[in-house]
N, C-alpha and C positions, 0 to 999 in steps of 0.2 A: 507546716514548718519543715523546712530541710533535716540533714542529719546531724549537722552542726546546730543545729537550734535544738534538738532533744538532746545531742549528748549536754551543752550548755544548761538545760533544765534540768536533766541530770545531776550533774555536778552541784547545780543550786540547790537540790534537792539532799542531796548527801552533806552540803556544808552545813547548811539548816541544822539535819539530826547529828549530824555531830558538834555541832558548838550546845546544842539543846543538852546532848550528852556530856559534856565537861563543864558547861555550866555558863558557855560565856554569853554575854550579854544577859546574865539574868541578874536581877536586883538585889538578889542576896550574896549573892558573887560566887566563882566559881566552886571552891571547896564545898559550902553548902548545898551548890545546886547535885552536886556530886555522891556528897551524902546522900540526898535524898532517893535520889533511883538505886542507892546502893540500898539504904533501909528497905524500899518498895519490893528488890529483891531479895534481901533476906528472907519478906514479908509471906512472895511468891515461896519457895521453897523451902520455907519453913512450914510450910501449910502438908494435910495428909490427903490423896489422893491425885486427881490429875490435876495439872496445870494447862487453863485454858485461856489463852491473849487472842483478841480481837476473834471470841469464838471458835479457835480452833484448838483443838490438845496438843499439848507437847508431845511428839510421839518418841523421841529418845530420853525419856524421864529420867532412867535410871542414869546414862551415861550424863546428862545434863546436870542430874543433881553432885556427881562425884567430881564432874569438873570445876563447879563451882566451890563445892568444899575444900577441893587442892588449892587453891589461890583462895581459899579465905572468906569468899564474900565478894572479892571485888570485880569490879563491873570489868569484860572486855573487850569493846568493841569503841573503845575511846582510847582517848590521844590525840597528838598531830598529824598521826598516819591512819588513823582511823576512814578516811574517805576513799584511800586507796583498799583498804582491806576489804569495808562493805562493796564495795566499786568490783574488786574481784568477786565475791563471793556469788554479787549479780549477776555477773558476767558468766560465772558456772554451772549457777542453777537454774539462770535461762538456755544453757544449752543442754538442758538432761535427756531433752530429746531427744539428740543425734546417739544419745548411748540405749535411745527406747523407753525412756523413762519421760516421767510426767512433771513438770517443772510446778505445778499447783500442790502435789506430793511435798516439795521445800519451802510454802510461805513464800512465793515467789510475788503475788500482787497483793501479801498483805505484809509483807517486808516492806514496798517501794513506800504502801500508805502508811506505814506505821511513818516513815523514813518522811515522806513528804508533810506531814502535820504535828512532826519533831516530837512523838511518843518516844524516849530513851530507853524506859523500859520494855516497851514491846519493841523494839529494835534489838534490845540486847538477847530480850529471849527466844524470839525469832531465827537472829540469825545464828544464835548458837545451836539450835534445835535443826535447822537447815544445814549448820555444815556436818553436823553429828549426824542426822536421817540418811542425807544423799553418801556420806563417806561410808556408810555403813553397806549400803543401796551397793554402792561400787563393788564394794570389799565382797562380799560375800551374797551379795543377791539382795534383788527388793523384796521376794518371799522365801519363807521357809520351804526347801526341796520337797522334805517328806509331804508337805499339804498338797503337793501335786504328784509327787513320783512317790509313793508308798515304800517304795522301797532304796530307796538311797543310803547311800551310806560314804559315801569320800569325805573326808573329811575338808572344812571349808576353811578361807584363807581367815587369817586371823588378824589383827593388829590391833595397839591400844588407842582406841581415834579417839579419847581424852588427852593423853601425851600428844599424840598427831595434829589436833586442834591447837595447844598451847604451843607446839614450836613453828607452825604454820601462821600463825598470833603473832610471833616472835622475831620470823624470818619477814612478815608481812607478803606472804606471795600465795594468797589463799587458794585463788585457781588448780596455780601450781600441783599445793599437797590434796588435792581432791583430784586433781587426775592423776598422780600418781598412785592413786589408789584403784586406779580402774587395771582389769586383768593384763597381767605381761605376756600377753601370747600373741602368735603372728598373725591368728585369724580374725581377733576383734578388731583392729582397726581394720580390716578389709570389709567387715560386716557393717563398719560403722559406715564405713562409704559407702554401701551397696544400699543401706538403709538411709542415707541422703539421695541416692538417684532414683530409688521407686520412692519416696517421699515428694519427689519433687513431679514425677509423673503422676503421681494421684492428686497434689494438686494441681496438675496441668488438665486434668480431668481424667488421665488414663486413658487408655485404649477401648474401642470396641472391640465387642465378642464379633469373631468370624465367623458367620454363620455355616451353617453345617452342612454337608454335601459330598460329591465322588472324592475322593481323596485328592489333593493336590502333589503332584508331583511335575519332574524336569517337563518341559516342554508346553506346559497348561498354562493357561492366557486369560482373564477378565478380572472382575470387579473384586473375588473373594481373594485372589492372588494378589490384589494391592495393597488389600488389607491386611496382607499377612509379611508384605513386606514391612510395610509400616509399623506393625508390631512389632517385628525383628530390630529396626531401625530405632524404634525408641528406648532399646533397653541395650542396645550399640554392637549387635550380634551384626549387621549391614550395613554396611555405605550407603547412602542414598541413591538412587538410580539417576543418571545425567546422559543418559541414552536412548531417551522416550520408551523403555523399558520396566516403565513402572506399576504392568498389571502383567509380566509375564516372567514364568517360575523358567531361570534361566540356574546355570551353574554356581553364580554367586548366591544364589537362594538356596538352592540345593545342600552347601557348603553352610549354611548360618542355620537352616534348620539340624542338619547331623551337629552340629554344636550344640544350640537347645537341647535335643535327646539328650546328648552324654550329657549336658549339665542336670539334667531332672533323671536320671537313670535309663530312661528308654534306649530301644536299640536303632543306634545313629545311622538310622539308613535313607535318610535326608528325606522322608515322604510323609506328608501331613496326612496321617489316618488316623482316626475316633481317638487316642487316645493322647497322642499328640496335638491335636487341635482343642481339648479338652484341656492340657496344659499351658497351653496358648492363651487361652480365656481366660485363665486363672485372673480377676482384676488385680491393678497395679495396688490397691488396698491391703488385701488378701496377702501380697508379698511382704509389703511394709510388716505387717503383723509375724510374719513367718519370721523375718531375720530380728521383729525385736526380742521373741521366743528365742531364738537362739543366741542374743544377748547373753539375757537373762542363765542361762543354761549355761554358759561359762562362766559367768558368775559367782557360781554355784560351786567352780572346780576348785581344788586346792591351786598353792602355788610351783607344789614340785609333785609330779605324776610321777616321778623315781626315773634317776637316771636312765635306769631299762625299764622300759614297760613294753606291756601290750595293752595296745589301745581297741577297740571293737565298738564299730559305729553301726548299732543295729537300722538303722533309717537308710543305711548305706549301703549295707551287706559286704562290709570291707574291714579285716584286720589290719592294724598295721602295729608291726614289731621296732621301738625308737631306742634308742642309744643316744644317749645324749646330744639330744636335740635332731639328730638323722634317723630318719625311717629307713632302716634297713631290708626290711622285709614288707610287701601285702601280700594278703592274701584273701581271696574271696569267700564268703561264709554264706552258711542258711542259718537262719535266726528263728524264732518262735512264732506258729502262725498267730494269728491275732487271736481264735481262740486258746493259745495257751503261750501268751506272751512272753517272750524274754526280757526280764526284769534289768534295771537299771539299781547297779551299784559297782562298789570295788572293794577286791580282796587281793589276798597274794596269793601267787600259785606256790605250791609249795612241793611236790612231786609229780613224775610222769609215769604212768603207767605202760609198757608195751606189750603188745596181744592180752589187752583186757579181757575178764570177763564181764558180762554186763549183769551187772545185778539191777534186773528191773524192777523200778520201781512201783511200788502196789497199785496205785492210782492208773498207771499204764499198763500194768499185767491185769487188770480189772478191764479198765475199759477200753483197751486196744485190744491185747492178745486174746484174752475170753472170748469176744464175740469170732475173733479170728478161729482159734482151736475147736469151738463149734461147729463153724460150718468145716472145717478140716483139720480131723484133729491129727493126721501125719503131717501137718506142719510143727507138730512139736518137736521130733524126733527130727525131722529135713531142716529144720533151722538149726540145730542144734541146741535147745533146751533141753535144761533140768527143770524137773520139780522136785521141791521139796517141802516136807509138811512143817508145820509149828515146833516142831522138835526140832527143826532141821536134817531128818533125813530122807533120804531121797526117795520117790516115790515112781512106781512105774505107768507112764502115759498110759500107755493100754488100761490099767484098770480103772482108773476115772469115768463116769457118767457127766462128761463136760458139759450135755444138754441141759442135764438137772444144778447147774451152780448158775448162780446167781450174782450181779455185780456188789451183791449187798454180802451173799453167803461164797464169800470163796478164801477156803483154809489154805490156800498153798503161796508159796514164794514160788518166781521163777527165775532163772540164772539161765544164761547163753554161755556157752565154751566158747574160746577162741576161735576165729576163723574167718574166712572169706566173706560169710553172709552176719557175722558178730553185728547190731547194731552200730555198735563204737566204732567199727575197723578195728585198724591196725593199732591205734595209740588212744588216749585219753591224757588231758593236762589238767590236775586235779588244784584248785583253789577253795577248799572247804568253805561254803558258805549255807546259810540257811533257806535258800532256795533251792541246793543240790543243782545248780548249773556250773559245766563245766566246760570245756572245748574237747573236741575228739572228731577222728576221722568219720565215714562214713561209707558206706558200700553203696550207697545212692548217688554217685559222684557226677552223674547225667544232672542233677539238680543245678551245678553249677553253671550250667550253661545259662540258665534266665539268666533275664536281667533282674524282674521279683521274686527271691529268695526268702519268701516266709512261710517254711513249710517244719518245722523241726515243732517238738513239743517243750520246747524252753530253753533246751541245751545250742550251746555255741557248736554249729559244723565246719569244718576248716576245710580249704580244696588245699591236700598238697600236706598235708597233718605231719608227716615225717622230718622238711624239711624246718617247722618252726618248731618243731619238738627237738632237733640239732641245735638251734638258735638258742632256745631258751635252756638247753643243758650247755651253753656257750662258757661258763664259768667252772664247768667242774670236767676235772683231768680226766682225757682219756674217754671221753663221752662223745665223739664225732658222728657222723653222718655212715663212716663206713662202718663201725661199732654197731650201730642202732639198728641199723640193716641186719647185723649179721643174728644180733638178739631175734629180730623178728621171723628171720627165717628159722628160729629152734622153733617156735611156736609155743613157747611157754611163758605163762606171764611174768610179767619182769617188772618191779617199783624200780623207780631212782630217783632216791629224793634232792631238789636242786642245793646246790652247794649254798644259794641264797637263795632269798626267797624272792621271789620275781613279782610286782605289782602286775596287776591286773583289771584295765577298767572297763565296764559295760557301760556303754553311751548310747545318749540319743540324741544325734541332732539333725534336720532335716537344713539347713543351710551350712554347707561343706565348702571349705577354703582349699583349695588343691597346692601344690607345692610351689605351684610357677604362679601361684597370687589368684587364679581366678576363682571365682563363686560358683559354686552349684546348689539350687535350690532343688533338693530331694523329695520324692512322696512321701507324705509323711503315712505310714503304713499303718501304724498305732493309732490315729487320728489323737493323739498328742497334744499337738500344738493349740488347739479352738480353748481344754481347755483350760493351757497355761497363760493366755493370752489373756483370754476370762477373767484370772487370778491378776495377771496383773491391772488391768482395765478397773478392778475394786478400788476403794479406798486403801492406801496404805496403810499398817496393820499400826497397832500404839504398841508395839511390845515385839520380843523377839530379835531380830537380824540389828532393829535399827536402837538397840541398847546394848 
């Protein structure tokens, strides 16, 4: 059957269950037939615990039951326009995929059957249940954050998809108000594409892995070199070769790999070695997976990150300071190594600190400095450390038995004074939060030059600390760049708390929209992604996001 022949069955199919729903051609006549799916539904909802049609549960119970209760009881997904409504609603929840989402998630093939064998009532509560789950899906993610990020905290986008439903009903353009419900940011429709073209490559079968060998670089010639073109070409890094040059690593090759690198982080120095080739391989599967994770992960955002914010892409190792809607400022960062993760959430910053002291924290003066001041204990007094005992007063290094404490028995606090080899550097940008992570320079400023930046024990490192700690005092009089300087050169420490409080988000995403539109599919450094993907690949949950 052509395409005209199924949209035609189609349509037969939708007039079926809606004449079935308003009653017509039945023998008792229309009002009656009306009644009755309307009684069947009181019937359904009147009932205590779940509500299961054609063996599946209602998984937006709560909101299903409050929409029915505002309108009374009565049925809606009838009328004369009824064919156009269900008709959109198909049409929406057959494409959940392109947003990464699972279209079996909405009653999607037990919608068409309710719909083909002119059940009313399983059509009514179907589709009510479908546009409530998926709107909710859109709005605010198909899972709860905290069951994968433990630590989350932004707050997520909100709306009433009962009211949302009933004017979408109303206006008949069901589509419509379901994608309007999907995130208002520049990156999701670039992700949604990037997630139709490796979609379409895995099922074109994807690429082969390149097999493994001398590194490929300019001027190298045979079989592994074709394949690597051909890699490049299918994901539209390359023109195709039209110069019987299609197994020889010339300058247009050269040029499409140093693109690859910056897109995945490496350093773009256009030469296929171990780790690069190893990104290369990645199946076109593996990708698909990667940007629907990062769907899902804006999902999840609210809808105003605050006029000013700072944004911090731990996946990325990259700040960037936004003013309404322009990135003013980046800046390069070292993030948490994997054994002491930098957590995912957001707070506001609320003062800066200039020539901090570092008050270390116990967990690091335990298990960093102690084994440190053991094997040399003038590194106490050379770094500039204090100790101080439970009373808090200060205690003289010399007379400590450093050998004899223990990470389990050690009575002391330690403090760093200001200075050149300070942990913090020069500046610290405080956002109270319960993880104690914050942003601050760093005396280890060699660090910036990687390209993998996960080396800090949780706290945010900033390359360049003075000039975003100008930015973010951008609002209070008198607080410039030459001011901040001149503070720093007293050498004494200095609070200024900001005239407002500045948002501040930690993120993670390993698929990155750049400014000029293109993609970059990041290491994921956290191994993150397998297992939010996991989480989504489950059954969808009956409770939570989608009520």
């Amino acid at each position: 059957m052509g395409t005209g022949g199924f949209a035609l069955a189609r349509r037969l199919a939708l007039g079926l269950a809606v004449g079935l729903i308003v009653g017509l051609g039945s023998a008792a006549g229309p009002g009656a037939r009306a009644q009755e799916v309307q009684a069947a539904l009181a019937a359904k909802l009147d009932g205590v615990g779940a509500i299961i049609v054609d063996g599946a549960p209602v998984r937006a119970l709560v909101s299903l039951r409050r929409f029915y209760a505002e309108r009374s009881g009565e049925t809606a997904w009838n009328g004369a326009d009824a064919a156009v409504k269900l008709d959109g609603l198909l049409d929406a929840v057959a494409a959940a995929g392109t947003q990464g989402l699972n279209p079996a998630d909405y009653h999607l093939e037990r919608l068409r059957a309710a719909m083909a064998r002119g059940d009313a009532l399983a059509v009514e509560l179907l589709a009510t249940d479908a546009f409530l789950t998926y709107g909710a899906h859109l709005l605010g993610g198909r899972l709860n954050p905290v069951s994968v990020e433990p630590d989350w905290t932004a707050a997520r986008r909100e709306r009433d998809l009962v009211a949302h439903l009933s004017a979408a009903l109303d206006s008949g353009d069901i589509a419509g108000s379901l994608a309007a419900l999907e995130p208002d940011a520049p990156s999701y429709p670039v992700l949604k594409a990037a997630l139709a073209e490796y979609s379409r490559a895995a099922k074109a079968g994807g690429w082969s892995a390149i097999p493994g060998g001398p590194k490929l670089e300019l001027g190298v010639k045979g079989p592994r070199v074709a394949m690597l073109r051909q890699r490049l070409e299918l994901t539209g890094l390359l023109a195709p070769a039209d110069d019987g040059s299609a197994d020889v690593f010339d300058q247009p090759v050269e040029n499409a790999v140093a693109d690859f690198q910056r897109r995945i982080g490496l350093e773009p120095d256009g030469v296929v070695g171990p780790m690069t080739l190893a990104q290369l391989n990645i199946p076109a599967e593996a990708r698909v997976a990667q940007i629907r994770a990062n769907l899902e992960r804006w999902r999840w955002l609210p809808q105003d990150l605050g006029p000013r914010h700072i944004r911090v892409n731990i996946a990325d190792y990259r700040l960037e300071a936004r003013n309404n809607g322009r990135i003013e400022r980046v800046h390069n960062v070292v993030v948490g190594r994997t054994a002491r993760k930098t957590p995912v959430f957001s707070e506001a910053m609320r003062y800066i600190v200039l020539n901090p002291w570092w008050e270390t924290p116990p967990n690091l003066a335990r298990q960093d400095k102690l084994p440190a001041f053991q094997k040399d204990p003038a590194q106490v007094q050379d770094l500039g450390f204090e100790v101080l005992d439970r009373s808090g007063s200060r205690v003289d290094p010399a007379t400590i038995d450093w050998k004899a404490l223990t990470r389990g028995n050690f009575p002391y606090r330690l403090r760093q004074r200001p200075g050149p080899l300070n942990a913090l550097g020069q500046v610290k940008m405080m956002f109270p939060n319960p993880h104690n992570v914050y942003l601050h320079d760093t005396p280890s400023r060699e660090l910036f030059r990687r390209n993998a930046r996960a080396f800090s024990s949780g706290c945010v490192r900033v390359e360049d600390p003075l000039s975003l700690a100008a930015w973010a005092l951008g609002e209070n009089e008198g607080w410039d760049r030459a001011r901040i300087d001149s503070v720093i050169g007293k050498g004494d420490e200095t609070t200024v708390t900001l005239s407002r409080k500045l948002p501040v988000h930690i993120l993670y995403f390993t698929a990155v929209v750049d400014t000029d539109g293109s993609l970059r599919l990041v290491a994921d450094v956290y191994d993150r992604d397998a297992r939010l993907i996991a989480a989504l690949d489950r059954p969808a949950p009956l409770s939570g996001a989608a009520n």
